[in-house]
C-alpha positions in Angstrom: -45.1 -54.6 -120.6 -43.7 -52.2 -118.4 -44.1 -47.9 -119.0 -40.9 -46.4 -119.8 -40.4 -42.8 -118.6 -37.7 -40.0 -119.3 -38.2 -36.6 -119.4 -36.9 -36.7 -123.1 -39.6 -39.4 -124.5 -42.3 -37.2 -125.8 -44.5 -40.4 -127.0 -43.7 -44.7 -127.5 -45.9 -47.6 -128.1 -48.1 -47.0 -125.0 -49.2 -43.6 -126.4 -50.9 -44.7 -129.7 -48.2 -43.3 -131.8 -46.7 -44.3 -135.2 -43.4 -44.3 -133.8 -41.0 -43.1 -130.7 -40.4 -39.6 -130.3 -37.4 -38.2 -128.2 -36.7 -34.8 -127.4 -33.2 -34.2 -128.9 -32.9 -29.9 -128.2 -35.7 -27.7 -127.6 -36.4 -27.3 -131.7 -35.6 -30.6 -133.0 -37.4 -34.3 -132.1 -36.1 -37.7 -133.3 -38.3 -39.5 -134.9 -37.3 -43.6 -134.3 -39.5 -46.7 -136.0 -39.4 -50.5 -136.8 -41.7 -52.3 -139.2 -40.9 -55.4 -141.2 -43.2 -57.8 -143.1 -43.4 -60.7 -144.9 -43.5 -61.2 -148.8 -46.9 -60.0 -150.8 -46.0 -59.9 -154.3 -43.7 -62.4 -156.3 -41.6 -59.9 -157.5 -38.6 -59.4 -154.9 -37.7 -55.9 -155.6 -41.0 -55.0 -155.4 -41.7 -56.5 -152.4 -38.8 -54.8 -150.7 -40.0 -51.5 -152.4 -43.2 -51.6 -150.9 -41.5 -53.3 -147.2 -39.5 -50.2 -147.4 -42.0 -47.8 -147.9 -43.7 -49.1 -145.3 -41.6 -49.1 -143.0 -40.4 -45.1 -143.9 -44.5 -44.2 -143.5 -44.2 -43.8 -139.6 -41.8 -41.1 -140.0 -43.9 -39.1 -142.4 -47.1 -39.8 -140.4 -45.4 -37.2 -137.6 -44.8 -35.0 -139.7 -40.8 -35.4 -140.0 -38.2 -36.6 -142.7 -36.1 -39.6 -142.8 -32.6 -39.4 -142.6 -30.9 -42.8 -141.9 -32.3 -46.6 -142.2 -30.9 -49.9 -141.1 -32.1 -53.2 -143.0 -34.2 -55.8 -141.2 -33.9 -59.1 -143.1 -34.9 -62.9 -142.4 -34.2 -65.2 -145.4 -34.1 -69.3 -146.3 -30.4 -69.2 -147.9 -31.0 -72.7 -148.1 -33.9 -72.5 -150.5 -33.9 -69.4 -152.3 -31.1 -68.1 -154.4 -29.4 -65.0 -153.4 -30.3 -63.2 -156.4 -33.5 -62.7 -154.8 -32.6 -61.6 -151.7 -30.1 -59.4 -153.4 -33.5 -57.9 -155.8 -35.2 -57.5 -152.3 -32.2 -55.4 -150.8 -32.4 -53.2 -154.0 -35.6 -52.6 -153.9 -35.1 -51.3 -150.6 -32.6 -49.5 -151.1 -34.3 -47.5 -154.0 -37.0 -46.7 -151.8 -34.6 -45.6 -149.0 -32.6 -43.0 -152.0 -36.2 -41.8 -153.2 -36.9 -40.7 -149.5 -33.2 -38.9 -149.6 -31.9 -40.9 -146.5 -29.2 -42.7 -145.9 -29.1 -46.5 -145.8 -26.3 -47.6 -143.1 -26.3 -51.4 -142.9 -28.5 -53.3 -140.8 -29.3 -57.2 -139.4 -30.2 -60.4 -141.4 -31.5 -63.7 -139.9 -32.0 -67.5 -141.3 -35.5 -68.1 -141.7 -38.0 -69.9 -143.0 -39.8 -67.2 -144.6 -38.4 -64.3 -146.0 -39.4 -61.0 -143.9 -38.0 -57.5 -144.9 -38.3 -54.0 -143.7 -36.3 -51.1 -142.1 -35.6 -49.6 -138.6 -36.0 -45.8 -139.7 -34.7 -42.7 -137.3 -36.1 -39.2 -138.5 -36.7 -36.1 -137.7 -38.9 -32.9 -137.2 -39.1 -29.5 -135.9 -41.0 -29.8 -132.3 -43.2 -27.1 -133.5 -44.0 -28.7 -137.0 -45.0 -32.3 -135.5 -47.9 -34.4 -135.8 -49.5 -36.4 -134.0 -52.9 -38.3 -133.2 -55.8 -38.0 -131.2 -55.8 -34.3 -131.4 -58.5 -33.7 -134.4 -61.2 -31.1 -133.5 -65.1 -31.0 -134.2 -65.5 -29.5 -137.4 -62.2 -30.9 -139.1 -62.4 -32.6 -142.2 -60.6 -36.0 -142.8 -58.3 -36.6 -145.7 -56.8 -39.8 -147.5 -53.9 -39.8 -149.3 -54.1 -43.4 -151.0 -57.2 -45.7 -151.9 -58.5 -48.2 -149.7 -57.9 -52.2 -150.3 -54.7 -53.2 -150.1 -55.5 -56.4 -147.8 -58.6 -57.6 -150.5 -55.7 -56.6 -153.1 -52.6 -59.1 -151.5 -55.2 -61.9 -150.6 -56.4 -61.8 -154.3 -53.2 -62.0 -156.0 -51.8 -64.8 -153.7 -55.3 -66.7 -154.8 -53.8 -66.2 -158.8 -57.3 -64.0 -158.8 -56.3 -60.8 -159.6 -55.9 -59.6 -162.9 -52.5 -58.2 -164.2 -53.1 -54.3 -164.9 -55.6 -54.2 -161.1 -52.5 -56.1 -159.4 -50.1 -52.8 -161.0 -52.2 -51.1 -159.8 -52.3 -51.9 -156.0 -48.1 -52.3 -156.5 -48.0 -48.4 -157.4 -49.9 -47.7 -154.8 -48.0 -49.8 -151.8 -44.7 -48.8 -153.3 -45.3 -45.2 -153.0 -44.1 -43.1 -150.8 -45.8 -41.3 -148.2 -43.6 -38.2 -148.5 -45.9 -34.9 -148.4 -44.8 -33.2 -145.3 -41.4 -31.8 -146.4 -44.2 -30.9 -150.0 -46.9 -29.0 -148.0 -46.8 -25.3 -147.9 -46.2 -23.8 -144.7 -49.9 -22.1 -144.1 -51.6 -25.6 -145.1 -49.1 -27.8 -143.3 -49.6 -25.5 -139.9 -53.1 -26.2 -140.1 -53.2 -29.9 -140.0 -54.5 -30.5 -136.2 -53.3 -34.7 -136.2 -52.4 -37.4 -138.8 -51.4 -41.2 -138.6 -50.8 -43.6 -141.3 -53.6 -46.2 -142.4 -51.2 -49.6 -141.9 -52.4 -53.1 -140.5 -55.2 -52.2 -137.9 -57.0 -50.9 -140.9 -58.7 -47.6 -142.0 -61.2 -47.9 -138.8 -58.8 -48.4 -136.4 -56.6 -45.8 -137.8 -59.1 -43.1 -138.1 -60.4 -43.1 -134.2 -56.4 -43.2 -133.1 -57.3 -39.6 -134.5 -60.2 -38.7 -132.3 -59.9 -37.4 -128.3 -62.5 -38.7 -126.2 -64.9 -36.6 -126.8 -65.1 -36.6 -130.7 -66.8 -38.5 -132.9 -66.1 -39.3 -137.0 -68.5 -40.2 -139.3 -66.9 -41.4 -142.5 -68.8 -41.5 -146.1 -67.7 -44.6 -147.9 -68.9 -43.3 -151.3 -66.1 -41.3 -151.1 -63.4 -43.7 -150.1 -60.9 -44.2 -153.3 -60.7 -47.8 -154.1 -58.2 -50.0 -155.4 -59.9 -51.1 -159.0 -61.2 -54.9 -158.5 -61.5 -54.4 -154.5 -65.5 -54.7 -154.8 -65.1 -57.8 -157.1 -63.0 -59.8 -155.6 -64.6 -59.1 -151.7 -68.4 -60.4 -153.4 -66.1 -63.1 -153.8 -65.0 -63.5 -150.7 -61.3 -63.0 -150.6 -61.2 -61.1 -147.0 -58.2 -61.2 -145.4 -58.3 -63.1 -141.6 -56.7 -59.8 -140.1 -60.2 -58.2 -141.0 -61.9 -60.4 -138.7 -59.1 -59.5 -136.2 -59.5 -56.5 -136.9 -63.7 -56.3 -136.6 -62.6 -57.7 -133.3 -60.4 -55.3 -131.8 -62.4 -51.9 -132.9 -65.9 -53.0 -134.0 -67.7 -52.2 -130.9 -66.7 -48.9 -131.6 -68.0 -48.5 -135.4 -71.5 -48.2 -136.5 -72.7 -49.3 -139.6 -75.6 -47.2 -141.6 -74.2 -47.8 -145.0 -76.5 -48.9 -148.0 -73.3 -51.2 -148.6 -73.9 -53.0 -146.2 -70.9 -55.7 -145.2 -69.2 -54.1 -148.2 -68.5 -51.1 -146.1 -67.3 -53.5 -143.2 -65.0 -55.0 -145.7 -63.3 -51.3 -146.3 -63.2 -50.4 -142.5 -61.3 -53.0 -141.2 -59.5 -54.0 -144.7 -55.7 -54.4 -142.9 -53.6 -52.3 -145.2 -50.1 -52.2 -146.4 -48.0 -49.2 -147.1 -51.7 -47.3 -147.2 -51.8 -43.6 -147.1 -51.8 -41.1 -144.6 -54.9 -39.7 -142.9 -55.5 -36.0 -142.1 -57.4 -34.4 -139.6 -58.1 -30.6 -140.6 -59.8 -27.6 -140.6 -62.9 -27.7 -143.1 -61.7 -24.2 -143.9 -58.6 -25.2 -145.4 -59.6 -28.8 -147.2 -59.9 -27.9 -150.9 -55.9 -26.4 -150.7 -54.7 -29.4 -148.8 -56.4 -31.8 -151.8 -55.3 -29.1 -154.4 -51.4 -30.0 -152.9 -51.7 -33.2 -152.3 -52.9 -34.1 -156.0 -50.2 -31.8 -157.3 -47.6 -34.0 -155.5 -49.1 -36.7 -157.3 -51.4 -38.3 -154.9 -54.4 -38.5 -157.6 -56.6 -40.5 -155.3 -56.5 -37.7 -152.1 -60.1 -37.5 -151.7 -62.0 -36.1 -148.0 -64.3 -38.8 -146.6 -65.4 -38.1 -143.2 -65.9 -35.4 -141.0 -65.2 -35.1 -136.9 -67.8 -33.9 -134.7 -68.3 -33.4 -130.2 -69.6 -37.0 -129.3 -68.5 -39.6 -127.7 -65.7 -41.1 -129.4 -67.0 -43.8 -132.5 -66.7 -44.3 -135.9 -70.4 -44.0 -137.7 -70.0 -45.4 -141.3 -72.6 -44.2 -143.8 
């Protein structure tokens, strides 16, 4: 794919970025994303709850706030009655309202298989942004939302998971990501890179947040997890984007964990709507978890810390 270049394009897909950033003035960047996928709960609206917070994470990973959405839909007409495609759009759009933007239209498709999510532009102040591969030796690294969502899906579309853990994983997707605008100035100033943990999974993920020079070795007996997560990977249900996943980054993670494949399982566990990661100063770690859990992100826990090395991810 060819590089695109203008002097106002601060960072696209080439970059490693959650989304596009353009220079609008010299205080203000745009914020622009895509993300769509298909269904991974029965329920329609809250499938297009979680599709749309989602697809709204991207804009809080850089730090900014969304302000107007467009709808990205593929749907069988044929086959499904519009009252769930209509409980999809809701959902959506509920989502969309929580986040205080604007939703403005958008583009549908006949398909085989339903597919739903949002283009999302944002915004942020140039000199409040965020982005990755700029964490420092020393910094801590914070989770917003437990780990598991790809054991989760993969377990209720086997009819395995049980009704209170598949709530559970539902909360979690369908919440939104939306602590920048919550953080107080001092903590939020601090922050040195984020990025939100989505389909490469939390390994992948984590490293975008490392320069080339520093290494992160994450603790996973400090990783929240989904309830059920451990039962239902003894029994095997891995999702096959794991293995992609193990693929694409394992060379670069090394595994010391008592856990064993367990710990595998977590790293490259693809994950929906998952939480945002945090690089920060150790200094300042107990505040950012003090705010975080008061904006109700219970599970906020700090499992890793970055340190000089050549860039991997040890797991212990």
């Amino acid at each position: 794919m060819p590089v695109f270049s203008n002097p106002n394009l601060i960072a696209s897909w080439d970059k490693g970025e959650d989304a596009a950033l353009w220079k609008i003035d010299d205080k203000r960047v745009g914020i622009l994303t895509v993300d769509f996928i298909t269904p991974i709960v029965d329920d329609p609206r809250k499938f297009g709850e979680i599709a749309a917070a989602n697809s709204l994470s991207d804009v809080y990973a850089m730090g900014g706030r969304p302000i107007v959405a467009l709808n990205v839909l593929c749907f069988p007409t044929s086959c499904e009655p519009l009252s769930v495609l209509q409980d999809i759009l809701f959902g959506g759009a509920d989502k969309v309202m929580e986040a205080q933007a604007v939703l403005a239209g958008g583009h549908s498709v006949q398909d085989e298989e339903p597919k739903y999510g949002l283009v999302v532009f944002g915004e942020v102040e140039s000199d409040k942004m965020w982005q990755v591969g700029s964490a420092k030796a020393g910094d801590s690294l914070i989770i917003t939302k437990p780990i598991g969502t790809g054991i989760a899906v993969t377990a209720i579309k086997a009819g395995l998971f049980s009704e209170e853990n598949t709530a559970a994983a539902v909360s979690s997707m369908s919440k939104l990501n939306a602590a920048p605008a919550k953080l107080s100035e001092t903590i939020r100033s601090r922050i040195t890179s984020c990025t939100d943990v989505t389909g490469f999974g939390l390994a992948a993920h984590a490293l975008d947040l490392c320069p080339k020079d520093i290494s992160l070795t994450i603790n996973v007996d400090s990783l929240p997890l989904l309830p059920g997560i451990r039962d239902m990977a003894n029994m095997g249900l891995i999702p096959t984007g794991s293995y992609s996943n193990k693929e694409h980054i394992g060379g670069l993670v090394v595994n010391h964990s008592s856990m064993g494949v367990f710990a595998e399982d977590l790293a490259f566990d693809p994950q929906t709507s998952g939480g945002l990661l945090f690089s920060v100063p150790a200094d300042c770690k107990v505040e950012l978890l003090a705010e975080l859990r008061g904006m109700g992100f219970s599970d906020a826990a700090e499992i890793g810390v970055f340190a000089e090395g050549q860039k991997q991810l040890v797991i212990e």
